[in-house]
N, C-alpha and C positions, 0 to 999 in steps of 0.2 A: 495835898489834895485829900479829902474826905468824901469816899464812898460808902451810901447808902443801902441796906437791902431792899430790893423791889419791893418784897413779900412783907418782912416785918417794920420797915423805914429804921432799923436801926445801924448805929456804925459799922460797920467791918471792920477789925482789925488788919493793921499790915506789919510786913515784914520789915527788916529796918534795910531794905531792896526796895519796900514801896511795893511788894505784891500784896494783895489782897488775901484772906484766910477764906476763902469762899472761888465761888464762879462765877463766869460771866456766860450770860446765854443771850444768842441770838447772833444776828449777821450785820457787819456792815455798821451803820449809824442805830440798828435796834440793840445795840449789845446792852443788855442790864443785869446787873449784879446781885447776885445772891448769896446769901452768908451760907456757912456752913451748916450751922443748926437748922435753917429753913430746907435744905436743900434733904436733909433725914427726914422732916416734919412731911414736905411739901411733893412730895416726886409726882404726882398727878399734874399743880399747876405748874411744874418745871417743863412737862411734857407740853402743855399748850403755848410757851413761851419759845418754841423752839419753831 
C-alpha cells in the first residue's frame, strides 16, 4: 500500500511495519496523511485539516 501526502502529493516512506514516517490527521473516513517535512513546513494548514 502506497500513501500520499495531502499537502505536497509526494510518497511517504514506511517502516518495514508498514507505518508511515509522517501523520495522519482527521476523524473517521476524513483521515489524510501527512509527511513529515510538510508537517515542519505546514503547521497552519495542519490546523484547518483537523
Amino acid at each position: 500500500m502506497t500513501t500520499k501526502c495531502e499537502i505536497c502529493k509526494e510518497k511517504i516512506e514506511q517502516t518495514f511495519l508498514e507505518k508511515i514516517n509522517g501523520t495522519f490527521f482527521g476523524k473517521g473516513k476524513n483521515k489524510k496523511a501527512v509527511c513529515s517535512n510538510c508537517q515542519k513546513k505546514h503547521k497552519d494548514k495542519l490546523k484547518e485539516m483537523i
